[in-house]
N, C-alpha and C positions, 0 to 999 in steps of 0.2 A: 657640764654646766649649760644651761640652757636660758640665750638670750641674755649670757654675762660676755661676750666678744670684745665688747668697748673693754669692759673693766680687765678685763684680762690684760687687754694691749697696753692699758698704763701700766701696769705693774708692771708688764715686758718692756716695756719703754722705761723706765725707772731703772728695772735690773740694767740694762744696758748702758746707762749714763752712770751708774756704776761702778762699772769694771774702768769706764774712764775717769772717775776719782769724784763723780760727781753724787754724791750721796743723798737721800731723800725721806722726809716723810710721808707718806698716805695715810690720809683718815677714810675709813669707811663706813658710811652713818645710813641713818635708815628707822624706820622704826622697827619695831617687835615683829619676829616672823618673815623681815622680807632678805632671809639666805647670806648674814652676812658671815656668820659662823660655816655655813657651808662654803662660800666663797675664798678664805681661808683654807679650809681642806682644800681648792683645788689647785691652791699656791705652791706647794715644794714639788710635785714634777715640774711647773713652768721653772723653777731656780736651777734643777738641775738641766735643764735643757741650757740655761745660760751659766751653767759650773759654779753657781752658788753653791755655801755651804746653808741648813736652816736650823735657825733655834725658834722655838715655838713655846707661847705660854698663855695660859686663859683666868683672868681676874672673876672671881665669885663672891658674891657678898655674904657669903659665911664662913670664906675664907678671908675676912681682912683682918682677922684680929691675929694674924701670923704676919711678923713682920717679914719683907721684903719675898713674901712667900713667890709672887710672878717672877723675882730674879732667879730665884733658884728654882725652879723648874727650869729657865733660861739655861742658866749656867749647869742643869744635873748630871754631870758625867756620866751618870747609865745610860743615858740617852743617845742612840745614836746620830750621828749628824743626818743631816737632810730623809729624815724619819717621817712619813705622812700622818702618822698615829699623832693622837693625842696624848699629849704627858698624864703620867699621875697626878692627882690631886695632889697639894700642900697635906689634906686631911690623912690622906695613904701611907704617905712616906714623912710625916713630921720624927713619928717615932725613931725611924733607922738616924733620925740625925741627932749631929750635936746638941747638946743644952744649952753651949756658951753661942755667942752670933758669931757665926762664919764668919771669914774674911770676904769681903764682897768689893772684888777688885771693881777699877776705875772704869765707868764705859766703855774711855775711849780704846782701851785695850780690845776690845772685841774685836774696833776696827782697824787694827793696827795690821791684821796680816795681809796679802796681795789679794788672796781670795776672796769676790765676791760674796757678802753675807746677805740674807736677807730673815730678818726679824719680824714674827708677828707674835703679835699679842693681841687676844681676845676678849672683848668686853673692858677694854682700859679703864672705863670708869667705876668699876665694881671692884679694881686692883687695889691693895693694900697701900696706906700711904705713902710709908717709905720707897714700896717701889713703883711709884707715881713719878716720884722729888727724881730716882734714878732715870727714869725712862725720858724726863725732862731733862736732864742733864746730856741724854746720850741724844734727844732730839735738835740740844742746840747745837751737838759735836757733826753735824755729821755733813754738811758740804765740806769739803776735801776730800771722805772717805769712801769707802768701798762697798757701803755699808745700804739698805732701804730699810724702813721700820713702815712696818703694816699694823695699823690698829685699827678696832674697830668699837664704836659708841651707839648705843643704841640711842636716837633720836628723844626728846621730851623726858630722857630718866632723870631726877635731880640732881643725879649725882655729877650727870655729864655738865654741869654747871658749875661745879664746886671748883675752886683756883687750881687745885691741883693737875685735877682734870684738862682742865682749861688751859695751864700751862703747857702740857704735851700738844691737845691738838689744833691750838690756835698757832702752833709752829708748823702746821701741815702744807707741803708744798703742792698738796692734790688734792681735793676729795671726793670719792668714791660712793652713788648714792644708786644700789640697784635697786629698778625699777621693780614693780607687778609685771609676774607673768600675764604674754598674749594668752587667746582664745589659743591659737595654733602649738602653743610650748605647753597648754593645760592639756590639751586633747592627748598630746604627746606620752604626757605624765598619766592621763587617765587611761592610755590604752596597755603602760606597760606596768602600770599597778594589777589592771586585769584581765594583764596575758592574753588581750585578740581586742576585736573594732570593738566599738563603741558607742551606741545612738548620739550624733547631734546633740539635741534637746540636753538630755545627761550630760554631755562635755558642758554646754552654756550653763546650765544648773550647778553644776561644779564652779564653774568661773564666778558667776554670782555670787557664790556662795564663799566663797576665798576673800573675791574683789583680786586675785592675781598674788598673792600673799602665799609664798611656799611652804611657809610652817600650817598655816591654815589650810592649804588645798591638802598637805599631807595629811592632815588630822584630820580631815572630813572622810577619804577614800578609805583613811584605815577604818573609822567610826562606821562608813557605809556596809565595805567588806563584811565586818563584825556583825552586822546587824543581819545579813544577808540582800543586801537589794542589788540586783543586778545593773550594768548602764545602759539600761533602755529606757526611753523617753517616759513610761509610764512611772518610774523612780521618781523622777526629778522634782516633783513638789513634796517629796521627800527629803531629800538631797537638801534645799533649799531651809528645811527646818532643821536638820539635824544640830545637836550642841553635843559636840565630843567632850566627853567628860577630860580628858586628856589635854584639851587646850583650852577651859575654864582652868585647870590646875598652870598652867602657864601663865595665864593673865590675872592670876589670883596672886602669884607670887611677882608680877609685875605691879602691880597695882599695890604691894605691901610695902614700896619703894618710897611712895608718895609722901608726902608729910598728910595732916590730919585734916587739912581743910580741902586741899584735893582730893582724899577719900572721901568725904562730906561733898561735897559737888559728885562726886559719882552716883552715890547713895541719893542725892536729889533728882541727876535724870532718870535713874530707875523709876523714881516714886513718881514723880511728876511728866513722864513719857511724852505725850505731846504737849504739855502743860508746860514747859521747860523755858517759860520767857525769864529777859535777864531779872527780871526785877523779883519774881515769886524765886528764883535762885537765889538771890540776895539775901531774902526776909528771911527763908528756910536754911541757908546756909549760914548764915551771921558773917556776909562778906560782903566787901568794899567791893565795888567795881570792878578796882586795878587789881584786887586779888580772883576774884573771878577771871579776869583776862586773862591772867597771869595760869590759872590752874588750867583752865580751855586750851590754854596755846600749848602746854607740856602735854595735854589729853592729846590734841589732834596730832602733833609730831609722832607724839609714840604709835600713831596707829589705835588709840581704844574710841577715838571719837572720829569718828567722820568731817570731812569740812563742809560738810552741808550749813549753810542758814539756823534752821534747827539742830539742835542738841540731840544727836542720834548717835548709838553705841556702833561699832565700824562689823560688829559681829555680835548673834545670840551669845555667844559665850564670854563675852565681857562680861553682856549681864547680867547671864550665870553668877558671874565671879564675883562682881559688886555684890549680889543678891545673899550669895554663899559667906562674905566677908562681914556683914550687918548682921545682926539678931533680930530676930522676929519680933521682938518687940520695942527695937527700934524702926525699922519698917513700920509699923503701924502707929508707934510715935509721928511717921514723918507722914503718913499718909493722913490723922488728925489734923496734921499743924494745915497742910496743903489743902485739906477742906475746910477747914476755917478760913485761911487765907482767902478761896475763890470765891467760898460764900460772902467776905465782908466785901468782895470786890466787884460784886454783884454776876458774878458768871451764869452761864447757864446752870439750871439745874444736873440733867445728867450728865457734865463734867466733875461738880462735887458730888453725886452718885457716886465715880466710880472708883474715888478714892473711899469712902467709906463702905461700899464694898470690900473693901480689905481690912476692915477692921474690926474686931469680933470683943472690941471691950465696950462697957455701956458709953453712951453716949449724949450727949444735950437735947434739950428739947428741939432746937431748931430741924434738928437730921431729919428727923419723922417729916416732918412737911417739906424737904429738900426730897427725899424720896419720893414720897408720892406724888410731888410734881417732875421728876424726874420716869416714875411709872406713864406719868400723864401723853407726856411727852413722846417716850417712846411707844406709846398704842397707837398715836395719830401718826409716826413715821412707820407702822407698821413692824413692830419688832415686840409680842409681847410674850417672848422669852427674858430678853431684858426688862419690863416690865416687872413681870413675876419675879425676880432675880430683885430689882430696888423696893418690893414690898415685903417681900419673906425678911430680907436685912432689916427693914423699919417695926417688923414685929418682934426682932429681937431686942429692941429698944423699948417695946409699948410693955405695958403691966398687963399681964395674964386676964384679966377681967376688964367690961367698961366698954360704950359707946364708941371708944376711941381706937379700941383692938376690932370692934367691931366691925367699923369704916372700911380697916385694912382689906381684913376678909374680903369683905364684898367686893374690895376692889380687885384682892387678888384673884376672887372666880372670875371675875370678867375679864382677867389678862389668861388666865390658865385655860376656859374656854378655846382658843385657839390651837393647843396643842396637846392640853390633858383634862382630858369632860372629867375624868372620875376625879379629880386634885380640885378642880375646878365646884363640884358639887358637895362635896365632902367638905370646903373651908365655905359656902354656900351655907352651908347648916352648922356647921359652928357659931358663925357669928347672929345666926338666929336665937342662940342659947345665950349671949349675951343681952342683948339687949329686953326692954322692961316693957315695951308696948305692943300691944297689937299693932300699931301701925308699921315701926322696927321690923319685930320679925315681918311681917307682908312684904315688905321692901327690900329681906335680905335674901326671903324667900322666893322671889322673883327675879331675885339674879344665877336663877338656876338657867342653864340654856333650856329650851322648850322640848327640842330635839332627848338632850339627855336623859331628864325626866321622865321621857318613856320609855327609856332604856331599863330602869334602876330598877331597883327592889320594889313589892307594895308595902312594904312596911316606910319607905323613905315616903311613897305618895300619899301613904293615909297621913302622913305628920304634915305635907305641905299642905292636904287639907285641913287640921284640924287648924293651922297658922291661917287659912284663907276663910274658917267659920269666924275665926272669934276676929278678923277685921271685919268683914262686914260684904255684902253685897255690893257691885257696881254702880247700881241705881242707887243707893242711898247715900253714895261718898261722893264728894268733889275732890279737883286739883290731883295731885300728888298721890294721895290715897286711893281715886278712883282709878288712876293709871295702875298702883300697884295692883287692884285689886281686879281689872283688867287682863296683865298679864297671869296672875293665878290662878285665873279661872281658865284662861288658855291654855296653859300647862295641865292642867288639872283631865281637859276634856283631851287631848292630846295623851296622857297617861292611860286614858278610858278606853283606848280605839279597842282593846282587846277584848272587851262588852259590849257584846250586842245592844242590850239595855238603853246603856251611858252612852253608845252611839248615834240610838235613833230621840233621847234624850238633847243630843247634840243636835241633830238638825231640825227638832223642836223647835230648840233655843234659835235658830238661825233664822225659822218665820216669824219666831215672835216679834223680829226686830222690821218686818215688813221691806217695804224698799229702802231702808235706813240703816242700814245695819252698821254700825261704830267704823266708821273711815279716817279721820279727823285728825287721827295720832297713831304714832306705832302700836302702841298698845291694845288700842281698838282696831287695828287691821290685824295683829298679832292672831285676835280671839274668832274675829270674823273668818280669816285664812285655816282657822283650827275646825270652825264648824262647816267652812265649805267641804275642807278634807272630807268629814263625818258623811256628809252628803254624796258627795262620789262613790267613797266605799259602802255603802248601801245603795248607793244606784237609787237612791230618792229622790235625786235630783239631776234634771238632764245633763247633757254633753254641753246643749245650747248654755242651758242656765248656768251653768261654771265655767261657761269659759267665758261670759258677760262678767259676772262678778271676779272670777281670775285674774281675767287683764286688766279690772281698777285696781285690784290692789296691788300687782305687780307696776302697771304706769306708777305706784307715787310711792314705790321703793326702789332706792338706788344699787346697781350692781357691783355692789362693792362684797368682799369676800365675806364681811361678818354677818351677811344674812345666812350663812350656814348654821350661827344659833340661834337663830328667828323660827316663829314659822315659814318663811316664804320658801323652802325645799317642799312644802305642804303643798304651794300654791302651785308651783310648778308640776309637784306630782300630779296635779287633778287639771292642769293645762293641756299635760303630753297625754291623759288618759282622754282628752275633751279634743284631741287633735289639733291642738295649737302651735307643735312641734317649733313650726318655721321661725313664729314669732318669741318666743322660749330662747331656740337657741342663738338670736342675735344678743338676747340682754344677759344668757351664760358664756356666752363669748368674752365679752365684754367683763363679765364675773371672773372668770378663769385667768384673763388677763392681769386683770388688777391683782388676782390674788400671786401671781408672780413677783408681785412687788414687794411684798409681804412673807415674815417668817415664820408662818402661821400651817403648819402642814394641816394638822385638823379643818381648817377650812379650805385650801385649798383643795384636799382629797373630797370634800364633800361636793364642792364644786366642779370637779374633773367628772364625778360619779355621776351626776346631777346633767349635764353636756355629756354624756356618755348615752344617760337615758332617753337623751333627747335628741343624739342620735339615731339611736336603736328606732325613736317614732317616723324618724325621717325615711328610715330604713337602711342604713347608713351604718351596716352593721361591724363592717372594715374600719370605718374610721373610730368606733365607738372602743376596740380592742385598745388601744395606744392612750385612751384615755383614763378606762376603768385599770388597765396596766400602773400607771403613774398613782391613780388613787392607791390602789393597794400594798404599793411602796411605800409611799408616805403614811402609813399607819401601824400599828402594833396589831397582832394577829387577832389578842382580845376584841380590840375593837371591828376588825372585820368580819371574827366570826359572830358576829351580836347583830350586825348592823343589815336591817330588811333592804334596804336602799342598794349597800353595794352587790350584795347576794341577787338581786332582783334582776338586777344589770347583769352580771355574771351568768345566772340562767337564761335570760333574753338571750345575751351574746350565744350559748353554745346552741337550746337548743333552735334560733332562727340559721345557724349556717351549716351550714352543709358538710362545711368538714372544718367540724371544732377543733380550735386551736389547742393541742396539748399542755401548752405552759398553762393555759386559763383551768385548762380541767386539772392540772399537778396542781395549782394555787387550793383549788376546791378539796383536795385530799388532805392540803394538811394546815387547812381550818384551826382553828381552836375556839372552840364553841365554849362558853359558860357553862359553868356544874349546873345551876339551876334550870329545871325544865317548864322556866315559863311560856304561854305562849307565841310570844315572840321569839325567844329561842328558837323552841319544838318547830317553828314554821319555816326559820331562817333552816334551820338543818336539813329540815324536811324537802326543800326549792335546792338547797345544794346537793345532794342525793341523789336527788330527781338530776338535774344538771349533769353533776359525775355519771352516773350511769347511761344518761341519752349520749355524753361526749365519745365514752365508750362503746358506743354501737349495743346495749346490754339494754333494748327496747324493755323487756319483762322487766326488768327492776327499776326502770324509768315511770313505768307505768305505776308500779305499786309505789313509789315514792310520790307521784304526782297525783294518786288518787288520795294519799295521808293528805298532800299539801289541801286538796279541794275539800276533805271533807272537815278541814279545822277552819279555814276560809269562811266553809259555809255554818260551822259553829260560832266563827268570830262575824257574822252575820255581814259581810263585805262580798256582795250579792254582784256586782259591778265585772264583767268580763272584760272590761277593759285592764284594769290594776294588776292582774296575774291572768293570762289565758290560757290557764291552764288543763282546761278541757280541751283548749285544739293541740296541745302541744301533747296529752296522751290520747286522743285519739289519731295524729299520727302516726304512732309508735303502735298503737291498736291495727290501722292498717298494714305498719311492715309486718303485723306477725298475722294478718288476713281476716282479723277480729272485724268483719265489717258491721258487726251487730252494736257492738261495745260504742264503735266510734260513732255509728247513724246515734246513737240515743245521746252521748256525749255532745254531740255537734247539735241536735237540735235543740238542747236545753240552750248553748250557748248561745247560738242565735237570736231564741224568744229572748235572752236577756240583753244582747246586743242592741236587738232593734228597740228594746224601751229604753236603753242606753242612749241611743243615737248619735254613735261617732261611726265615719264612715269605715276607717280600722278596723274595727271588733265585728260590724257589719260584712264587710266584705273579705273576712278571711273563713268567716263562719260560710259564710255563699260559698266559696271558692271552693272548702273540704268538701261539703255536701256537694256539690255540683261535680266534684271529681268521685265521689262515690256513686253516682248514679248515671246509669247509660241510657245512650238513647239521646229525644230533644229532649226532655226531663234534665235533663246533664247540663246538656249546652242552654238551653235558655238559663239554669243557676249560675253557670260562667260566665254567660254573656251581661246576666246583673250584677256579678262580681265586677266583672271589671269595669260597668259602669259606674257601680257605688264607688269603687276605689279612685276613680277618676277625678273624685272630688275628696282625696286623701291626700294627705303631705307624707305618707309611707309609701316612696316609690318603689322599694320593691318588694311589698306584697301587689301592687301592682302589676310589678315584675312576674309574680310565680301564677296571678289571674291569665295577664294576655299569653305565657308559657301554658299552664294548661288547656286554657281554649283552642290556642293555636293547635295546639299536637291533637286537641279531639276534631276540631275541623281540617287539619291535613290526613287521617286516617277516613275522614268521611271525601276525600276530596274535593273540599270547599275552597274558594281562590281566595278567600281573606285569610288565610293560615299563615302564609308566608309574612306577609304585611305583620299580624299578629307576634310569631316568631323573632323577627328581627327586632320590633317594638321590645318587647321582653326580655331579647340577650341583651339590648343596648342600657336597660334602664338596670337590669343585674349588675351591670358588667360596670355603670355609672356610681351603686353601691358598692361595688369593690365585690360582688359576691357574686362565683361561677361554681358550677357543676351543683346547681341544686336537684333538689328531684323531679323537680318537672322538667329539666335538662336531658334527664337521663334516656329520653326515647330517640334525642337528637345529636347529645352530645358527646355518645360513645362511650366505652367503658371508665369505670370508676375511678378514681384517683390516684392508687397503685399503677394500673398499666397504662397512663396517659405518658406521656412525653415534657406533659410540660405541667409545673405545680401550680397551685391556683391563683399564687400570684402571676405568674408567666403566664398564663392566661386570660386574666384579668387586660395584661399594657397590650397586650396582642389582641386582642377584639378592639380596644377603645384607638390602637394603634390603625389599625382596619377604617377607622371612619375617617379618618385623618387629621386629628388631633397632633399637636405637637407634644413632643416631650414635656415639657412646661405644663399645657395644657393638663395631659394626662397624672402628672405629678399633685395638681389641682385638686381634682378629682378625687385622687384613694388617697389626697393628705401625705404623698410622701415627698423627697425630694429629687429633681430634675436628674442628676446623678444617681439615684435608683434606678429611675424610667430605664437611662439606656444603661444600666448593668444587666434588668430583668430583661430589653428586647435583643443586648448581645447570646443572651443564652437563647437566646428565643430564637433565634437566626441560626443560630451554633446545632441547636435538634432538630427544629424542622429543613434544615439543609438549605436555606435561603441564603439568598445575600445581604438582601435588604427588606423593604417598605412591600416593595412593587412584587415580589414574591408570596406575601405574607398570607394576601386572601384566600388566594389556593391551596397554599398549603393546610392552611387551617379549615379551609373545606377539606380537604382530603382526609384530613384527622378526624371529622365526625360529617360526613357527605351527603348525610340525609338533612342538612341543616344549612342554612343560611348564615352565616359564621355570626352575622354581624344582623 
């Protein structure tokens, strides 16, 4: 027995006044579960250690229609004396007995001989009458005697109220009330249920989970065992839900104890969960006050209700048991009653939401507009899973047809946008097919996301066209009309980008609007943001001119997560292609954040992707890994493998680093790509291909995937080197395999398109390939304008690989700015997070395999070199301070250092023609 020592001692103290004549009762109370039945078993050694003899007998409420059934177990002559076992049932042994009633001698006979007795009897109040009226008669006999009577009641049962009851144990001369087990008596119990230690965390999750309740902690460990979870700290929010079927079957048959208005107050805090004030108890219960007082105080004794303030179940498996004990269609009887109730009471909306969520018979007219203000509600706190969840229930209420089924849809695409485009678009055009006007459908057709739109089929696009023929033109509508008719036209040229045509159709439409182009409202930033796009991807319009118009329309939209179904992902893209990077990635900062708040994966993954890309422009290709990672979690593979945006990221990421991360290039293998081979698909597939094979070191099949990407680009008339560069990424892969012909012709196209481009990016990475292809000044004067042009780039480290290659062409010519150069370019790598590139490789010693240290351990070991702090450098590659010094203890550990003051040598020693830092 563990942490029963007190209670032990009385009953030894008890036996003892005993044998001096001085006899006693003990009650032992408690509620359900907390050992008093066990505490009994550990009574007859203590009696034999004080030469008692014991009779033992246990009261059951289906055994009470046998009369005096507790005395005769008492008195069974098969029964040996001071026996620790439990007697047979009344049920077992009724048969072997007499028909007629025993003679059932007088109490005090028991206590007549010299020898210490001691008596228990289990669950007294569940004992058959007659032998109540007996056990009372032997509780008044027993000062003089030789005699202790052990019973035990469980706390709040009704029964322990009834006279009879009452009679026994209000003569008690002691009572006995063990406590909840400690943390230290659980861990005890947790380590010998599974035979060896046991994590912490897991013993507290256990305790929690009991609340120190021995019948409970055993029913969880055996529940855990069975399930298989081990006690290691990673179980324990496991542990913490589990509901053992085994002790809802215990509190199912305790709760059957109750009279019927106390099971009705159970059944109420089920329904009514944190709703559970006295007064909505009252109306739904049909009880006075004093009768609620009255049923609360027998709940909290017995252990099913907690003494908290609020009405809370003391364990999952109470409310199991209530739940198990009601009919399903009384549940939702009381879940009705409980939404009428809060609505007449004027509650918030999504608290009568969530009672009518439970209810699936039809319903009043009022619910529909509780719901949809309860949808309302939860979009502005950011939750439109709950959203979607109070609108789908109010279309179970609406009539299959009508303006009014209508409404819902729309509403529900713009809650399902957040987390399911295709659910989203699909009730998007349903409720087009209700309604009667051209205006109707425009407006339901507009609640398609813009983004998605170009996802979908052309058969969906030609219908939202023929919905944006028959409303009408932009210039010819006002108000309302003009807004819908605004945004469908934006979706519409947005659906077109895969038409050369319809694209340069789009930047048409962008001069016709002069310096005016529709700002005023989202809708007309919407359309403007669509045709800027159009403009970039044909390279019709400068780097200058879009990123003018870019950053007004970004200034007058907010960064809040739900611009992932805007166009402004558009705006952004032709920002990072315009070199805007810097100022991008404070307002996706700030995006990313907010969208933390929010249980909107769809947008937050769009938004991670989107700060990812706008890493990549920074050059920032380390930190952009950890973000496009997190996007690609949060999404279903459908949507990854469709989606140009994250695919785009994903190839930037592998082929700008040097030694592509394997998890990113595994992600790229197992894709799942749409059957159909539109050309968004065929491109996205084709940029993944290309990716997978450069990750692979498999140059040849990089090459031929990257010249498919270029030559459908160039059929999709997106002329713009900046959006994919993918001419410098295979003519790379042209020089590892010595193709210098391939790549001179590849690099000079991208150039002439660069420079009519005019971002310093596509400029100066284009200078940089060509200036490393050709020897001589011819060489160095392209490098030496690389790394000018770059100099007025927010890509440090293309930068980076301009002052790398200059340098190593002017330290081969022995020029004295090499070193200068050198050091500039490991520092601004090494700033990106990004070592052992290939312009590294003349300085920085062999490849990746026979280095000593992996490229992160290289990375904290250069920036550690300048004398950065830990903190600082943690800054930097985005990780945490506890990284830094894990990666510089290995770091010390290989190159044989002890510290800091060692490090520069050593790391010169490892590549010696180089300036580490």
């Amino acid at each position: 027995m563990l942490e029963r020592e007190t209670e032990l001692s009385q009953v030894s103290e008890a036996l003892r006044h005993a044998r001096a004549g001085r006899g006693s009762l003990l009650v032992v109370g408690g509620p359900v579960g907390n050992g008093k039945s066990a505490f009994l078993d550990a009574l007859p050694p203590l009696a034999t250690e004080h030469g008692a003899r014991v009779l033992r007998a246990s009261g059951a409420v289906s055994e009470q229609r046998f009369p005096f059934g507790v005395v005769r177990q008492l008195l069974d002559p098969a029964k040996p004396q001071g026996l620790s076992g439990r007697p047979p049932s009344v049920k077992d042994r009724i048969g072997a007995m007499p028909c007629e009633r025993p003679e059932i001698p007088d109490p005090v006979e028991l206590t007549s001989d010299r020898q210490p007795l001691l008596v228990l009897v289990d669950n007294v109040h569940a004992a058959d009458q007659p032998s109540q009226r007996w056990l009372g008669q032997l509780a008044r006999r027993l000062d003089g005697t030789r005699a202790v009577l052990v019973v035990t009641v469980r706390d709040g049962d009704p029964q322990t109220e009834l006279p009879l009851a009452r009679a026994v144990t209000d003569l008690a001369t002691g009572w006995l009330r063990p406590s909840g087990l400690s943390v230290p008596a659980c861990r005890l119990l947790v380590e010998a249920h599974f035979d060896g230690p046991v994590q912490e965390e897991f013993v507290l999750a256990c305790h929690e989970a009991s609340g120190g309740n021995p019948m409970v902690l055993k029913a969880t460990l055996l529940a855990a065992a069975a399930a298989g979870h081990r006690p290691v700290a990673e179980e324990a929010a496991r542990i913490r839900a589990l509901r053992p079927p085994a002790l809802s079957h215990r509190f199912l048959s305790c709760l059957q104890t109750y009279p019927e208005h106390v099971r009705r107050l159970c059944q109420a805090v089920l329904v009514l969960g944190q709703d559970a004030d006295p007064e909505l108890l009252d109306r739904l219960c049909d009880l006075d006050p004093a009768g609620r007082t009255e049923a609360i105080r027998l709940l909290r004794r017995a252990g099913l209700l907690t003494d908290e303030p609020r009405l809370r179940f003391s364990h999952h498996a109470v409310g199991a048991a209530v739940e198990h004990s009601a009919s399903v269609a009384e549940v939702e009887r009381l879940h009705t009653k409980v939404a009428a109730l809060l609505y007449q009471g004027g509650h918030p909306a999504e608290r009568v939401a969530a009672h009518l969520l439970a209810v699936t018979a039809p319903q009043e007219d009022w619910t529909t507009d509780v719901l949809r203000s309860a949808a309302d509600s939860a979009l502005r706190r950011g939750d439109p899973e709950s959203a979607a969840r109070y609108l789908r229930r109010a279309l179970l209420a609406c009539g299959p047809e009508g303006p009014g089924r209508a409404e819902l849809l729309m509403g529900l695409a713009n809650a399902e946008q957040g987390f399911d485009t295709g659910a989203a678009m699909r009730h998007a055009l349903q409720a087009t097919h209700l309604l009667d006007t051209p205006a109707g459908r425009a407006r339901a057709a507009a609640s398609i996301g813009l983004l998605a739109l170009g996802r979908t089929s052309s058969r969906t696009v030609e219908q939202v066209r023929r919905i944006a023929g028959e409303h009408g033109e932009p210039e010819r509508l006002r108000g309302a009309d003009r807004e819908a008719a605004l945004r469908l036209e934006a979706r519409l040229r947005h659906a077109s980008q895969f038409d050369p045509g319809r694209l340069d159709e789009a930047v048409d439409r962008l001069g016709e609007f002069g310096d005016r182009p529709p700002m005023d409202t989202r809708s007309g930033r919407e359309l403007t943001a669509t045709l800027l796009y159009a403009g970039m991807l044909t390279g019709r319009l400068t780097a200058v001119e879009v990123a003018r118009l870019g950053t007004r329309i970004l200034d007058r939209e907010p960064a809040s997560p739900d611009h992932a179904h805007t166009a402004t992902p558009l705006v952004v893209t032709a920002l990072l292609a315009a070199d805007r990077a810097p100022a991008v990635c404070s307002w996706l900062e700030l995006s990313v954040s907010e969208s933390g708040k929010q249980q909107a994966p769809v947008s937050r993954a769009i938004a991670c992707a989107e700060l990812a890309r706008a890493m990549c422009g920074l050059g920032r290709v380390a930190a952009a890994v950890p973000l496009i990672t997190e996007a690609l979690e949060l999404l279903d593979p459908e949507w990854i493998g469709g989606d140009l945006l994250l695919v785009g990221v994903l190839a930037s990421i592998i082929h700008e680093s040097a030694v592509p991360d394997p998890e990113l290039i595994g992600r790229i293998s197992t894709m799942y790509f749409p059957a159909d081979n539109d050309p968004h698909t065929a491109l996205t597939k084709s940029l993944a291909a290309g990716a997978q094979a450069a990750g692979q070191g498999n140059s040849t099949e990089a090459i031929r995937h990257l010249r498919d990407c270029g030559r459908m680009v160039e059929r999709l008339g997106w002329r713009n080197p900046a959006v994919l560069p993918w001419r410098s990424w295979a003519a790379a892969h042209h020089l590892k395999l010595g193709q210098t012909g391939d790549a001179s012709e590849l690099i000079d196209e991208e150039l002439v398109l660069a420079e009519r481009w005019g971002a310093p990016t596509a400029i100066g990475r284009a200078l940089r390939i060509r200036g490393g292809m050709e020897s001589g000044e011819t060489g160095v004067k392209l490098l030496r304008e690389a790394v000018e042009v770059l100099g007025g780039s927010p890509n440090a480290l293309e930068l980076a690989r301009a002052c790398l290659s200059l340098g190593n062409r002017l330290r081969a010519d022995g020029q004295a700015d090499a070193a200068e150069l050198l050091r500039r370019g490991n520092l601004l790598a090494a700033e990106c997070g990004a070592t052992l590139l290939p312009e590294q490789g003349s300085q920085a010693g062999p490849a990746t395999d026979s280095r000593p240290l992996t490229g992160a351990e290289h990375r904290v070991a250069v920036l550690a070199v300048t004398g950065r702090t830990n903190q600082d450098i943690a800054e930097v590659l985005g990780v945490r301070s506890r990284t830094v010094e894990k990666h510089l203890t290995r770091v010390y550990r290989k190159l044989g250092v002890s510290g800091r003051s060692g490090l520069d040598d050593a790391l010169r020693a490892l590549a010696p023609d180089v300036n580490a830092v």
